[in-house]
C-alpha positions in Angstrom: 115.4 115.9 165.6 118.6 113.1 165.0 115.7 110.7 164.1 113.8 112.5 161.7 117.0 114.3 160.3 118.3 110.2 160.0 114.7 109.4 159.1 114.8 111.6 156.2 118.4 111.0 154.9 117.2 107.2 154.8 114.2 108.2 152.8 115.8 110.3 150.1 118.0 107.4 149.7 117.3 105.7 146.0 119.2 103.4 143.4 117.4 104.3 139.7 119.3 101.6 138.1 118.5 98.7 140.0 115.3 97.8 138.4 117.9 97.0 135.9 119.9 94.0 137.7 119.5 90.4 136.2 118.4 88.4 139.2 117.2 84.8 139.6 113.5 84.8 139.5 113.5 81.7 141.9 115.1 82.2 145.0 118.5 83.6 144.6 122.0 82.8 144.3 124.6 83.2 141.4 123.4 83.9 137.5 124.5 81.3 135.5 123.3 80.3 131.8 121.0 77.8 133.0 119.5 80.1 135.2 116.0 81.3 135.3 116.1 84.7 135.8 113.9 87.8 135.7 115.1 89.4 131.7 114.6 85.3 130.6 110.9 85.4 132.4 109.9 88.8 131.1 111.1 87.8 127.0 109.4 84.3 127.5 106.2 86.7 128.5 106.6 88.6 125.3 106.8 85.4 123.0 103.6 84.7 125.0 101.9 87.6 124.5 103.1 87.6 120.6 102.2 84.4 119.8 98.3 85.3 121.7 98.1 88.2 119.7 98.8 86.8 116.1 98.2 83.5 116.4 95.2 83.0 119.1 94.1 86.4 118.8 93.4 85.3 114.5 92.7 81.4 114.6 88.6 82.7 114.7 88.8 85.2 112.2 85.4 86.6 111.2 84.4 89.2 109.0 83.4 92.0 111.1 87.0 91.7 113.6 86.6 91.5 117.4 89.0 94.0 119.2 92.0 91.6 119.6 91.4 90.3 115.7 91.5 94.0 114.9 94.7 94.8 116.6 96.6 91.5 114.9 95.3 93.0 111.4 96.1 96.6 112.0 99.4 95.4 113.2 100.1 92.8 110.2 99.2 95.8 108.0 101.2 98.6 109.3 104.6 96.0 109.6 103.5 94.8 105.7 103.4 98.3 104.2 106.3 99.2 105.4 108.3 96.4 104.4 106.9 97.1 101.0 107.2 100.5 101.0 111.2 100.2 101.5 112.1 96.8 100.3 109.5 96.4 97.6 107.8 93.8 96.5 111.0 91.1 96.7 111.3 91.9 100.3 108.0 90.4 101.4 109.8 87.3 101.7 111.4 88.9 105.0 108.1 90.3 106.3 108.1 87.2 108.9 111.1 88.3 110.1 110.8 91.7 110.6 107.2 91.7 112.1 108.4 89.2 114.8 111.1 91.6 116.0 108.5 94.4 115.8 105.8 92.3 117.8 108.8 91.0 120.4 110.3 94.6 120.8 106.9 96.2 121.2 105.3 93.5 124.1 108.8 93.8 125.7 108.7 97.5 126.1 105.2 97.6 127.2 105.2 94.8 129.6 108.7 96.5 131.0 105.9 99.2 132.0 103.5 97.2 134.4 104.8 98.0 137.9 107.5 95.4 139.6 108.3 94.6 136.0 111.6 94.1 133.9 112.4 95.5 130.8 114.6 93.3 128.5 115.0 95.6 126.1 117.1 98.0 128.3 119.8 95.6 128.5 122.4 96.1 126.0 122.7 92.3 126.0 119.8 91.1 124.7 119.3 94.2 121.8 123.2 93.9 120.6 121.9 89.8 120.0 118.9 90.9 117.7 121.0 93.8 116.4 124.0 91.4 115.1 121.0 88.7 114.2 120.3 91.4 111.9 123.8 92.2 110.7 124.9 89.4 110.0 121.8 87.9 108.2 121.5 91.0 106.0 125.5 91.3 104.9 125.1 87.0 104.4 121.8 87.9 102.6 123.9 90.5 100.4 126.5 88.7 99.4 124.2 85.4 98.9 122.0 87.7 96.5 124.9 89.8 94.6 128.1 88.3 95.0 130.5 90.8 94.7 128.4 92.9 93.7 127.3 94.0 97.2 130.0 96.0 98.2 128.7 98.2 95.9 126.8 99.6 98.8 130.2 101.1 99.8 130.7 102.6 96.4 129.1 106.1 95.6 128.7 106.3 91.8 127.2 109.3 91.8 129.8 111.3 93.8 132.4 112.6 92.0 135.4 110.4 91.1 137.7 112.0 93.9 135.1 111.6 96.5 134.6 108.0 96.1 137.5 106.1 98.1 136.9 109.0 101.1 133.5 108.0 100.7 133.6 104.7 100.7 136.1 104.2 103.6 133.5 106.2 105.3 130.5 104.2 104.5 132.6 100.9 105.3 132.8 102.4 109.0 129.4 103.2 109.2 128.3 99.5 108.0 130.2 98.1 110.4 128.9 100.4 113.2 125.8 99.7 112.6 124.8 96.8 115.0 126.4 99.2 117.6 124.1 102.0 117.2 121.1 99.7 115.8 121.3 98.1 119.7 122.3 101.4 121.7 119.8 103.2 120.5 116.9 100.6 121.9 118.6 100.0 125.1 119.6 103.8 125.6 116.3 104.6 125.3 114.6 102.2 127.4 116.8 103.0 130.1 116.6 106.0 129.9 113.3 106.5 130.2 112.3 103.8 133.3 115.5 105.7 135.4 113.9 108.9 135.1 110.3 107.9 136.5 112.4 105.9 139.6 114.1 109.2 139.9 110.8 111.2 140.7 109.2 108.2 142.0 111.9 108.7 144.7 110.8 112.0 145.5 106.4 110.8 145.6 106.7 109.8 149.1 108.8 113.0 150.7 105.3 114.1 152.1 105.8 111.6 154.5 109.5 112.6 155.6 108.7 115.8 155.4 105.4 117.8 155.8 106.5 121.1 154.8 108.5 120.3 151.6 106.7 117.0 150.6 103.1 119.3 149.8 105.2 121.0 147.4 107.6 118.0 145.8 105.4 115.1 146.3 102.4 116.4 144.0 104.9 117.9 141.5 106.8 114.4 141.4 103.6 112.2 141.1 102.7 114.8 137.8 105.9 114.6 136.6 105.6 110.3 136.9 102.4 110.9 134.9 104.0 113.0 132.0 106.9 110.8 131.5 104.9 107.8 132.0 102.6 108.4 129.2 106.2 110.1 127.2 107.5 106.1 128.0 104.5 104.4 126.3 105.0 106.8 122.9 108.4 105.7 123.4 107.9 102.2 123.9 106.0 101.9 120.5 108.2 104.3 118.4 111.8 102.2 119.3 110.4 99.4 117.9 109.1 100.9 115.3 113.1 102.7 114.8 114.2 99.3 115.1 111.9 97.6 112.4 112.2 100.3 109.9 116.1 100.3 109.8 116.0 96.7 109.7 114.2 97.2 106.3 116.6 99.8 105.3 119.4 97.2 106.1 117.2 95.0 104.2 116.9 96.7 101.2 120.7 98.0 100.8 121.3 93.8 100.9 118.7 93.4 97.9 119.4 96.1 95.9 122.5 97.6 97.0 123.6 99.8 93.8 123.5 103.7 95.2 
Protein backbone atom coordinates (compact mmCIF):
# COMPACT_ATOMS: atom_id res chain seq x y z
CA UNK A 1 0.00 0.00 0.00
CA UNK A 2 3.28 2.56 0.92
CA UNK A 3 4.28 1.75 -2.70
CA UNK A 4 1.38 2.33 -4.62
CA UNK A 5 0.33 5.30 -2.16
CA UNK A 6 4.26 6.59 -3.14
CA UNK A 7 3.59 5.24 -6.61
CA UNK A 8 0.84 7.47 -7.06
CA UNK A 9 2.01 10.69 -5.37
CA UNK A 10 5.06 10.30 -7.89
CA UNK A 11 2.67 10.09 -10.76
CA UNK A 12 0.41 12.99 -10.02
CA UNK A 13 3.58 14.86 -9.87
CA UNK A 14 3.79 17.49 -12.96
CA UNK A 15 5.63 20.84 -13.89
CA UNK A 16 3.16 22.67 -16.82
CA UNK A 17 5.71 25.29 -17.36
CA UNK A 18 8.63 23.50 -18.21
CA UNK A 19 7.97 22.95 -21.76
CA UNK A 20 8.74 26.57 -21.54
CA UNK A 21 12.54 26.50 -20.34
CA UNK A 22 15.20 27.69 -22.98
CA UNK A 23 17.66 24.84 -23.11
CA UNK A 24 20.64 24.00 -25.26
CA UNK A 25 19.48 21.92 -28.05
CA UNK A 26 23.00 20.18 -28.13
CA UNK A 27 23.97 18.64 -25.20
CA UNK A 28 23.65 20.87 -22.29
CA UNK A 29 25.29 23.27 -20.15
CA UNK A 30 24.93 27.14 -19.55
CA UNK A 31 22.67 29.47 -22.18
CA UNK A 32 24.77 31.91 -23.50
CA UNK A 33 24.11 34.24 -26.73
CA UNK A 34 26.11 32.07 -28.90
CA UNK A 35 24.20 29.20 -27.84
CA UNK A 36 22.10 26.99 -29.93
CA UNK A 37 19.26 26.38 -28.14
CA UNK A 38 15.74 24.91 -28.49
CA UNK A 39 13.47 28.74 -28.96
CA UNK A 40 16.66 29.64 -31.65
CA UNK A 41 16.02 25.95 -33.47
CA UNK A 42 12.22 26.18 -33.47
CA UNK A 43 12.19 30.27 -35.03
CA UNK A 44 15.01 29.14 -37.55
CA UNK A 45 12.22 26.14 -38.41
CA UNK A 46 9.60 28.88 -38.91
CA UNK A 47 11.86 31.02 -41.34
CA UNK A 48 12.16 27.63 -43.02
CA UNK A 49 8.78 26.78 -43.30
CA UNK A 50 8.01 30.58 -44.41
CA UNK A 51 10.35 30.90 -46.85
CA UNK A 52 8.99 27.05 -48.35
CA UNK A 53 5.65 28.27 -48.33
CA UNK A 54 6.04 31.70 -50.29
CA UNK A 55 8.93 31.30 -51.95
CA UNK A 56 9.29 27.36 -53.02
CA UNK A 57 5.79 26.76 -52.56
CA UNK A 58 5.24 29.85 -55.74
CA UNK A 59 8.55 29.58 -57.86
CA UNK A 60 6.27 26.99 -60.27
CA UNK A 61 3.26 28.93 -60.42
CA UNK A 62 0.68 27.63 -62.88
CA UNK A 63 -2.63 28.59 -63.56
CA UNK A 64 -4.90 26.06 -62.06
CA UNK A 65 -2.74 26.29 -58.18
CA UNK A 66 -1.52 23.04 -56.61
CA UNK A 67 -2.49 22.79 -52.87
CA UNK A 68 0.69 24.46 -51.42
CA UNK A 69 0.49 27.30 -54.48
CA UNK A 70 -3.06 27.78 -53.20
CA UNK A 71 -2.25 28.25 -49.60
CA UNK A 72 0.82 30.96 -50.54
CA UNK A 73 -2.01 32.91 -52.61
CA UNK A 74 -4.82 32.66 -50.22
CA UNK A 75 -2.41 33.75 -47.59
CA UNK A 76 -0.78 36.76 -49.75
CA UNK A 77 -4.47 37.78 -50.32
CA UNK A 78 -5.92 37.71 -46.99
CA UNK A 79 -2.49 39.68 -45.42
CA UNK A 80 -2.96 42.25 -48.73
CA UNK A 81 -6.56 43.08 -48.12
CA UNK A 82 -6.10 43.84 -44.89
CA UNK A 83 -3.31 46.04 -45.17
CA UNK A 84 -5.38 47.87 -47.68
CA UNK A 85 -8.34 47.82 -46.01
CA UNK A 86 -6.71 49.82 -42.93
CA UNK A 87 -3.73 51.51 -44.34
CA UNK A 88 -5.04 52.15 -47.77
CA UNK A 89 -3.49 52.24 -50.76
CA UNK A 90 -0.03 54.15 -49.45
CA UNK A 91 0.41 51.45 -46.98
CA UNK A 92 1.06 48.68 -49.51
CA UNK A 93 4.50 49.66 -49.32
CA UNK A 94 4.58 47.96 -45.74
CA UNK A 95 2.70 44.81 -46.98
CA UNK A 96 6.28 42.93 -46.93
CA UNK A 97 6.58 43.70 -43.59
CA UNK A 98 3.62 42.86 -42.13
CA UNK A 99 2.98 39.53 -44.05
CA UNK A 100 6.37 38.25 -42.75
CA UNK A 101 5.40 38.76 -39.17
CA UNK A 102 2.03 37.17 -40.00
CA UNK A 103 3.76 34.08 -41.83
CA UNK A 104 6.62 33.90 -38.87
CA UNK A 105 3.99 34.23 -35.94
CA UNK A 106 1.59 31.82 -37.63
CA UNK A 107 4.45 28.73 -38.42
CA UNK A 108 5.66 29.53 -34.89
CA UNK A 109 2.42 28.86 -33.18
CA UNK A 110 1.66 25.87 -35.18
CA UNK A 111 4.92 24.19 -35.13
CA UNK A 112 4.86 25.02 -31.06
CA UNK A 113 1.88 22.34 -31.51
CA UNK A 114 3.67 19.16 -32.88
CA UNK A 115 4.46 17.11 -29.76
CA UNK A 116 8.12 17.50 -28.03
CA UNK A 117 7.96 20.94 -29.59
CA UNK A 118 8.76 24.56 -28.46
CA UNK A 119 6.81 27.41 -28.81
CA UNK A 120 8.82 30.78 -29.33
CA UNK A 121 6.08 32.74 -29.34
CA UNK A 122 5.27 32.04 -25.63
CA UNK A 123 8.24 33.71 -24.55
CA UNK A 124 7.88 37.19 -23.67
CA UNK A 125 11.42 37.63 -25.08
CA UNK A 126 11.14 37.04 -28.43
CA UNK A 127 7.34 38.80 -28.96
CA UNK A 128 8.48 42.12 -26.81
CA UNK A 129 11.53 42.11 -29.80
CA UNK A 130 8.96 42.12 -32.80
CA UNK A 131 6.53 44.19 -30.66
CA UNK A 132 9.24 47.20 -30.04
CA UNK A 133 10.47 46.29 -33.91
CA UNK A 134 7.10 47.52 -34.51
CA UNK A 135 7.08 50.59 -32.19
CA UNK A 136 9.80 51.97 -32.97
CA UNK A 137 9.63 51.62 -36.83
CA UNK A 138 6.07 52.99 -36.77
CA UNK A 139 6.72 56.32 -34.33
CA UNK A 140 10.26 56.77 -36.67
CA UNK A 141 7.91 56.09 -39.67
CA UNK A 142 5.52 58.92 -38.16
CA UNK A 143 7.58 61.44 -37.54
CA UNK A 144 9.75 60.70 -40.91
CA UNK A 145 6.28 61.12 -42.76
CA UNK A 146 4.68 64.25 -40.74
CA UNK A 147 7.14 65.94 -38.82
CA UNK A 148 5.50 67.38 -36.07
CA UNK A 149 2.70 66.86 -37.30
CA UNK A 150 2.42 63.26 -35.78
CA UNK A 151 1.79 63.95 -32.47
CA UNK A 152 -1.37 64.90 -33.61
CA UNK A 153 -2.27 61.35 -33.03
CA UNK A 154 -2.28 62.47 -29.33
CA UNK A 155 -4.57 65.37 -30.07
CA UNK A 156 -8.47 64.78 -30.15
CA UNK A 157 -9.85 67.61 -32.32
CA UNK A 158 -13.09 66.45 -32.13
CA UNK A 159 -13.47 66.30 -28.36
CA UNK A 160 -14.42 69.19 -26.75
CA UNK A 161 -11.77 71.83 -25.92
CA UNK A 162 -11.63 70.89 -22.18
CA UNK A 163 -11.24 67.27 -22.86
CA UNK A 164 -8.26 67.59 -24.99
CA UNK A 165 -5.16 67.81 -22.63
CA UNK A 166 -6.98 64.86 -20.21
CA UNK A 167 -7.23 63.25 -23.45
CA UNK A 168 -4.19 63.47 -24.78
CA UNK A 169 -2.14 62.69 -21.62
CA UNK A 170 -4.22 59.67 -21.77
CA UNK A 171 -3.57 58.64 -25.31
CA UNK A 172 0.27 59.52 -24.71
CA UNK A 173 0.15 56.57 -22.08
CA UNK A 174 -1.55 54.30 -24.11
CA UNK A 175 1.08 54.93 -27.14
CA UNK A 176 3.64 54.18 -25.04
CA UNK A 177 1.99 50.99 -23.64
CA UNK A 178 1.55 49.71 -26.54
CA UNK A 179 4.61 47.38 -27.32
CA UNK A 180 3.73 46.05 -23.72
CA UNK A 181 0.31 44.87 -24.42
CA UNK A 182 1.06 44.31 -28.36
CA UNK A 183 3.82 41.42 -26.90
CA UNK A 184 1.70 40.20 -23.71
CA UNK A 185 -1.01 39.57 -25.43
CA UNK A 186 0.90 36.93 -27.96
CA UNK A 187 2.95 35.39 -25.31
CA UNK A 188 -0.08 35.32 -22.70
CA UNK A 189 -1.90 33.51 -24.97
CA UNK A 190 0.45 31.01 -26.15
CA UNK A 191 1.19 30.14 -22.76
CA UNK A 192 -1.67 29.94 -21.76
CA UNK A 193 -2.99 27.67 -23.79
CA UNK A 194 0.11 24.82 -24.14
CA UNK A 195 0.01 24.92 -19.84
CA UNK A 196 -3.50 23.93 -19.83
CA UNK A 197 -3.22 20.77 -22.22
CA UNK A 198 0.14 19.64 -19.87
CA UNK A 199 -2.24 20.25 -17.03
CA UNK A 200 -4.82 17.51 -18.22
CA UNK A 201 -2.22 15.65 -20.04
CA UNK A 202 -0.94 15.11 -16.47
CA UNK A 203 -4.02 13.53 -15.45
CA UNK A 204 -4.25 10.96 -19.09
CA UNK A 205 -2.19 8.40 -17.54
CA UNK A 206 -4.00 8.14 -13.77
CA UNK A 207 -5.59 4.87 -15.18
CA UNK A 208 -2.47 3.42 -14.59
CA UNK A 209 -1.89 4.68 -10.84
CA UNK A 210 -5.09 4.13 -10.28
CA UNK A 211 -7.76 1.76 -11.64
CA UNK A 212 -10.73 2.97 -9.87
CA UNK A 213 -10.33 6.73 -10.45
CA UNK A 214 -8.20 6.68 -13.67
CA UNK A 215 -11.64 5.03 -15.76
CA UNK A 216 -13.24 8.07 -14.77
CA UNK A 217 -10.38 11.01 -15.08
CA UNK A 218 -8.28 9.47 -17.68
CA UNK A 219 -11.02 9.43 -20.57
CA UNK A 220 -12.38 12.85 -19.43
CA UNK A 221 -8.63 14.31 -19.46
CA UNK A 222 -7.75 12.76 -22.93
CA UNK A 223 -11.34 14.70 -24.17
CA UNK A 224 -10.58 17.65 -22.55
CA UNK A 225 -6.66 17.48 -24.43
CA UNK A 226 -8.80 17.12 -27.61
CA UNK A 227 -11.11 20.21 -27.07
CA UNK A 228 -8.39 22.55 -26.08
CA UNK A 229 -6.15 21.21 -28.57
CA UNK A 230 -8.30 21.98 -31.42
CA UNK A 231 -9.34 25.55 -29.11
CA UNK A 232 -5.09 26.01 -29.43
CA UNK A 233 -4.95 25.68 -33.22
CA UNK A 234 -8.05 28.56 -33.63
CA UNK A 235 -5.91 30.22 -31.32
CA UNK A 236 -2.67 29.78 -32.89
CA UNK A 237 -4.01 31.34 -36.23
CA UNK A 238 -6.19 34.24 -34.64
CA UNK A 239 -2.94 35.78 -32.37
CA UNK A 240 -1.21 36.24 -35.37
CA UNK A 241 -3.77 37.45 -37.00
CA UNK A 242 -4.32 40.16 -33.56
CA UNK A 243 -0.85 40.80 -34.03
CA UNK A 244 -0.82 41.70 -37.87
CA UNK A 245 -3.99 43.70 -37.78
CA UNK A 246 -2.85 46.09 -34.96
CA UNK A 247 0.43 46.37 -36.59
CA UNK A 248 -1.64 47.96 -39.51
CA UNK A 249 -3.59 50.03 -37.14
CA UNK A 250 -0.17 51.24 -35.72
CA UNK A 251 0.60 51.58 -39.31
CA UNK A 252 -1.89 53.72 -40.32
CA UNK A 253 -2.13 56.25 -37.13
CA UNK A 254 1.89 56.83 -38.40
CA UNK A 255 0.54 57.65 -42.09
CA UNK A 256 -2.30 59.51 -41.42
CA UNK A 257 -2.35 60.33 -37.87
CA UNK A 258 -5.00 63.39 -37.88
CA UNK A 259 -8.05 62.00 -35.56
Amino acid sequence: MASEAKGAEEGLVFHPMDQFAVKPFFGGGDVAWYTITNATVWMALAVLATFALLVLGSSKRAIVPGRIQSIAELAYGFIHKMVEDICGKDGLKYFPWIMTLFMFIVFSNFLGLLPMAFTPTSHIAVTIIMAMGVFLTVTILGFVKNGAGFLGVFWISSAPLVLRPILALIEVISYFVRPVSHSIRLAGNMMAGHAVIKVFAAFAPLVLISTGIGLVVTPLSIIAITAIYALEMLVAFIQAYVFAILTCVYLKDALHPHH
